[in-house]
N, C-alpha and C positions, 0 to 999 in steps of 0.2 A: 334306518332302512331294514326290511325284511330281510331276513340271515338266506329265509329260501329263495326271494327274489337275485340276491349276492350268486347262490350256486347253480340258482338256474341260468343266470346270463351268463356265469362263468363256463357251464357245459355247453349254450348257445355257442360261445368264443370260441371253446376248443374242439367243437363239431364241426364250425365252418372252418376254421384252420387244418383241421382234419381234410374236411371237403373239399379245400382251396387247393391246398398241396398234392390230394391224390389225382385232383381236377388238371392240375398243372401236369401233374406226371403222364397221366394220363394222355392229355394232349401233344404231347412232344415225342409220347411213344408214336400214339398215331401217326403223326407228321413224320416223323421218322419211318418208320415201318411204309407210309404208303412212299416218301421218295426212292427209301431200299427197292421195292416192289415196282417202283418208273424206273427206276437206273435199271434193274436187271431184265425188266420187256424191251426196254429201249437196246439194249447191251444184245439181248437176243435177235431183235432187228436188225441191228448191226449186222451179225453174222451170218443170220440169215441172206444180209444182200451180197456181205463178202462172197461168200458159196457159192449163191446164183452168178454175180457179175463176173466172179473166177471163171467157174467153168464153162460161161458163153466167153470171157476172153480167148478163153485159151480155144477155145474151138474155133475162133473165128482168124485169128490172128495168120496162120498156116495158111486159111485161103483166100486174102488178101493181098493182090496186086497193084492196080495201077493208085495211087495216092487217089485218096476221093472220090474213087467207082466203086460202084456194088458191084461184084462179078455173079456168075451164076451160081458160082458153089457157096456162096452168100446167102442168096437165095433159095436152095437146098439147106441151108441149116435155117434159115427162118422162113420157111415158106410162106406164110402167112405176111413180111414183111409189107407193107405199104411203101412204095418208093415216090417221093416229091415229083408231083408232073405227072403223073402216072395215074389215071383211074383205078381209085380200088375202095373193097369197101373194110376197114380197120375192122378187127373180130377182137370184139371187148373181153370176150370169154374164153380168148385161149390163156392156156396155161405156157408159160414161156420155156419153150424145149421141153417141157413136163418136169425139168425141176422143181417145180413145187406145186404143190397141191391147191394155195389159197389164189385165188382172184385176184385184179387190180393190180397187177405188176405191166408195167409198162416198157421197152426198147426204145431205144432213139440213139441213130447213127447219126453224127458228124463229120463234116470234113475238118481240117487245120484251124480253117477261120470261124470256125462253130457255125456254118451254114447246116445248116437238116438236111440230112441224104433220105431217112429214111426211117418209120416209125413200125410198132408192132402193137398192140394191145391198145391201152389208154392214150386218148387224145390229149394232150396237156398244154396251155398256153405259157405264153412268158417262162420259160426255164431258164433259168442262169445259166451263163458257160462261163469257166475257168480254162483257162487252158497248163492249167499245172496237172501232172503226171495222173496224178487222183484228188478228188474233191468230192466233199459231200453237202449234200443244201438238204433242209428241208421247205418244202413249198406248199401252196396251196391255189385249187383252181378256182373256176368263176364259180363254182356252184358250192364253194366252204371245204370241201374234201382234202384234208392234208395226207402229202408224200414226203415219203423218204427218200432221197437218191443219191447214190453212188457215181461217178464221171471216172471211167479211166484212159488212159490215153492206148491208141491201139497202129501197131506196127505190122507193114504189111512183110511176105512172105521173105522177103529181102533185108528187114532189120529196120528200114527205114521208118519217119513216122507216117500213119496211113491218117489219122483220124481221130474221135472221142466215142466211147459208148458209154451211153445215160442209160442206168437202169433204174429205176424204183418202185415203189411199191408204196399201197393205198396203207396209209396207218388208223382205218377205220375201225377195224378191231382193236390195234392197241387203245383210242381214243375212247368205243366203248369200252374196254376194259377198264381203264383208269376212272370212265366215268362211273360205271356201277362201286369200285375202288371207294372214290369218293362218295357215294351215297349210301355204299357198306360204314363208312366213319362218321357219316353225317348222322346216321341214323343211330349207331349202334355208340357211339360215342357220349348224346344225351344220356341214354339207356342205360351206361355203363356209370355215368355221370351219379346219375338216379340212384343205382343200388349204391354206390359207394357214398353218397349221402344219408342216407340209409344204414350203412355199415358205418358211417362218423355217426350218427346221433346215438347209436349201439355202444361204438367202444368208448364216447366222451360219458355218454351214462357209466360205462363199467370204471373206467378212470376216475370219474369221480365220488364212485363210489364208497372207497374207502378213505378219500380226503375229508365225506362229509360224513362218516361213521366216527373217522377222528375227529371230526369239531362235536360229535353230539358229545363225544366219550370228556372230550375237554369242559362243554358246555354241564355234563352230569357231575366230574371230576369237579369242578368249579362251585356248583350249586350245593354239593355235599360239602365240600370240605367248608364252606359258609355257613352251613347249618350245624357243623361239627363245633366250629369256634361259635358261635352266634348260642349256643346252648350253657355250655359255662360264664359266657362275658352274661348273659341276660342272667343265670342266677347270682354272678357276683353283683351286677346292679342291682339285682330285686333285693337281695339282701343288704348292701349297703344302704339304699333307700328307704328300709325299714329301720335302721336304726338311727339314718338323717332326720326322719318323721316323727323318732321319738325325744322328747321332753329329757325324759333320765333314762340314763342306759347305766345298768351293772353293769360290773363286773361278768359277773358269767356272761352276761349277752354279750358284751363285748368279745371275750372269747371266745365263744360260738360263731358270732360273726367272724373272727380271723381263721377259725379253722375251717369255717365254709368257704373262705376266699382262700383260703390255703390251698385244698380241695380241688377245688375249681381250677387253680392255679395250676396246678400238680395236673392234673387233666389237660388242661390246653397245652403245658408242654410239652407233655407225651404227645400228645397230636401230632404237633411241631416236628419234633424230632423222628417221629414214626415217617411222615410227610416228607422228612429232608431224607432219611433213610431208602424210602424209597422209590425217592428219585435217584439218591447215588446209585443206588442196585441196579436198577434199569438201564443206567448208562454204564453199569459197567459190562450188561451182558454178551459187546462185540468187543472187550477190552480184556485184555489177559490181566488182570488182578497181582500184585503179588501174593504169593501164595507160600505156605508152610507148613508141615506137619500137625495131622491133628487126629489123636488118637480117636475115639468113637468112642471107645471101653469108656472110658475117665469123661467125656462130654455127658453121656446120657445118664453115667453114676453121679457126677456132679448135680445133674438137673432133677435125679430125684431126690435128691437129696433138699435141693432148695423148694420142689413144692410139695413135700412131703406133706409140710405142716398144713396148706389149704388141703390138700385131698383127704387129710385124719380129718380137720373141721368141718370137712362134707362126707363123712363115714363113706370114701371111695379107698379100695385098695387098690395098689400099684403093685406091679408086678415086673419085673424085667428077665425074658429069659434071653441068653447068650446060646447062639449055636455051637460055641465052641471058646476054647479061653483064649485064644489067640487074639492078640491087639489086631483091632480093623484101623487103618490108618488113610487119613484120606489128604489131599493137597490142594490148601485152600485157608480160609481168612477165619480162626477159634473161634471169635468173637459170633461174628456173623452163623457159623454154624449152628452153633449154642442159641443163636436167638429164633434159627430157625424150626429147629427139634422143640425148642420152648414156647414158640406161637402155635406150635399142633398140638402141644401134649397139653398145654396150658387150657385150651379150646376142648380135650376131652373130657378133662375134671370139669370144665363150667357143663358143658352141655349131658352131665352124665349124672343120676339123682344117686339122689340120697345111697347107702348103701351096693353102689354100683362098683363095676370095675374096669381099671383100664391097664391094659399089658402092654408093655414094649419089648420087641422081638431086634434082636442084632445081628446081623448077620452077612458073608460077603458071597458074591452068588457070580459070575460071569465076570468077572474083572468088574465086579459093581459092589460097594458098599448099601446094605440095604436095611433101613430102619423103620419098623412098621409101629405103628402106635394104633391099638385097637379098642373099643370100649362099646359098652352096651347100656349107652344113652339113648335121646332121643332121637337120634339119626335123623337125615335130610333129606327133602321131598325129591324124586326124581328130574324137576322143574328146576330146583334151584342147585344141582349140580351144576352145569355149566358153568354159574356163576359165582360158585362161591369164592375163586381167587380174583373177583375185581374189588376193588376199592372202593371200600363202604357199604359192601354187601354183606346184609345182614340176613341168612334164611330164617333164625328168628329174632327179630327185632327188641320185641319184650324182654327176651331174656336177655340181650346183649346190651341192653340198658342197665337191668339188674346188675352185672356181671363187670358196669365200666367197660363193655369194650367201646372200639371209635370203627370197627368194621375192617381196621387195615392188616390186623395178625395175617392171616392166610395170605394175603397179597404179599407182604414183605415175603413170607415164607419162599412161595414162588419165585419170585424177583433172586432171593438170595442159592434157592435152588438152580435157577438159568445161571445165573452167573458163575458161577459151578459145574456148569457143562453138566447140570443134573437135571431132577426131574421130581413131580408129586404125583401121583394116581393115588383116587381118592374111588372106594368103595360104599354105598352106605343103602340102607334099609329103614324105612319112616319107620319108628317105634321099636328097634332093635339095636340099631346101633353104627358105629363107623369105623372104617379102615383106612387110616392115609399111610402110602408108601411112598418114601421117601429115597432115593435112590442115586447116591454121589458114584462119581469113580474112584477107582481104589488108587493108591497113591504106588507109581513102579517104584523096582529096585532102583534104576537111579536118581528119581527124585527121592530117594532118602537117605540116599548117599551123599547130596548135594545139600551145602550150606545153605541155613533160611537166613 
């Protein structure tokens, strides 16, 4: 199967899972948010009727007499009432005592047995009676319009009970409110839908980003180190096959042939080992290592000492200046240090001709140990900066053949520098030359007061 077919249904997957899940959330805010938003109009209707049906209670209550008559002073606070039996014509548009400003608030007086004494505003069919203290219904008339109502029981001037007063009120604005409510989430809810699918096939791209930057790096890491082995295993067959193919082999060919497989030999190992090297490095870089004293002075005097002899056989002088005599001390793994000061300086005698030079600079600078290794060879294109600490990058290829390298010096370099809590910054000029700075921390008083 196609590798890009694999990551593109896999950002598919995690776009719509992306999608699903903010889909979900999304919905449940809504439905949430719009019943918060009905509980608190409904909540406010409430109180709204409490206020109105209080204070026509209480103004009516004082001038109530005979059980189940309307008196006049009844009549004086609602003038407009309509009383059963009585021609009158109900006045849809009064405001009830002017408590409130909205329309469709409706009166209705009872007697004990819920017979209708007497209406004010809205005509309304079929109303429920309760005859408990207070009660509330909501209802609806012949023509679809729902009410709210309140029922309280009502005592005339003497204590006794007189009656029920129905108050309510048209819930046609709450009903459009909740309806435009609903067609604000109906609407806007796709829409929101929309860009956050939108925003999932954005971050599933960004997310998988770097998972399919690490298969290419695995997929490049894989292909090289194949061509790495694949280059010595084909000259050790080409050459044992030539000596298969021959009738009589000397002595010298014979020997020739084992020292090209020796060769050869000696090459894939180092691979191998460089390969396993730096993969340990890399997983040690979130691992505290154990670590030990390691002078600087004595690492970089040692190491020219051992490539003294190649840099005389390539008439390259070496140079090492000290800023000062004092032991620069760093806290960390000899071995590994040594090989990492020796994959740079080793890299500036190959890349540096004939009669060339290369100086090493010592020195501690900020609580940092700092080892500069500089030479005026052929220096590296501005292009292959980036790259020169991956694996198996070679900015010149030609010569790194010549030279036996396998591409991985610089890389372990790195690797053994992170692990190190250190660092490289590399300088360089096509046709002039290069500067890697190499830069450990310095090792404190008490770690060298403490046993390795």
């Amino acid at each position: 199967m196609n590798h890009d077919s694999i990551f593109f249904k896999a950002k598919v997957s995690l776009a719509l899972w992306y999608a699903g899940v903010m889909g979900v959330i999304l919905g449940l805010s809504g439905l949430g948010a719009y019943q918060v938003m009905a509980h608190a109009h409904w909540q406010g209707v409430d109180q709204e009727l409490i206020a109105v049906s209080g204070n026509l209670h209480d103004a009516l209550e004082p001038n109530l007499e005979q059980t189940g008559k309307i008196s006049a002073n009844v009549q004086r606070i609602l003038p407009k009432l309509c009383i059963i039996g009585e021609s009158c014509e109900p006045d849809r548009d009064r405001h009830v005592l002017g408590i409130t400003k909205q329309e469709g608030y409706y009166v209705r007086l009872l007697d004990l047995s819920g017979q209708l004494l007497g209406t004010v505003g809205q005509q309304i069919e079929e109303v429920p009676f309760s005859k408990e203290a207070i009660s509330w219904h909501t209802l609806e008339d012949l023509q679809g319009n729902r009410y709210h109502q309140v029922a309280l029981l009502l005592k005339n001037n003497a204590g006794r009970p007189w009656g029920y007063l129905q108050i309510g009120r048209s819930l046609q604005d709450y009903d459009q409110h909740l309806n435009e409510s609903k067609f604000a989430l109906l609407t806007g809810l796709p829409i929101a839908f929309l860009l956050v699918s939108i925003a999932s096939w954005y971050l599933s791209e960004k997310a998988m980003r770097p998972v399919y930057a690490s298969y290419q790096q695995i997929q490049q890491f894989t292909a090289d180190a194949a061509h790495e082995i694949r280059t010595p295993l084909a000259s050790i067959r080409a050459t044992v096959e030539s000596v298969l193919m021959s009738d009589l082999v000397s002595e010298k060919e014979s020997r020739e042939t084992l020292q090209t497989i020796d060769r050869q030999t000696i090459r894939l190992s180092q691979l191998v080992q460089d390969l396993l090297m730096l993969s340990r490095m890399e997983g040690q870089v979130s691992k505290q290592s154990p670590s030990q004293s390691c002078c600087l002075n004595d690492i970089v005097s040692d190491l020219i000492e051992e490539v003294a002899t190649i840099a005389m056989q390539s008439q390259i002088t070496l140079h090492l200046q000290l800023a000062n005599k004092i032991p620069i001390y760093v806290a960390g793994n000899e071995e590994q240090i040594y090989r990492l000061i020796f994959n740079i300086l080793i890299n500036a005698i190959h890349y540096t001709p004939e009669g060339g030079k290369v100086q090493i600079f010592l020195e501690q600078r900020d609580r940092m140990a700092t080892i500069r290794i500089e030479d005026n060879g052929i220096g590296i294109a501005e292009d292959d900066l980036p790259h020169i600490f991956d694996r198996f990058y070679r900015a010149h290829s030609d010569r790194s053949r010549q030279t036996g390298g396998n591409g991985l010096g610089l890389a372990i370099a790195m690797a053994i520098a992170k692990s190190h809590q250190g660092n490289i910054q590399v300088e360089s000029q096509l046709g002039k030359g290069s500067i890697f700075t190499t830069r450990l921390g310095l090792m404190t008083t008490f770690e060298k007061s403490a046993p390795t």
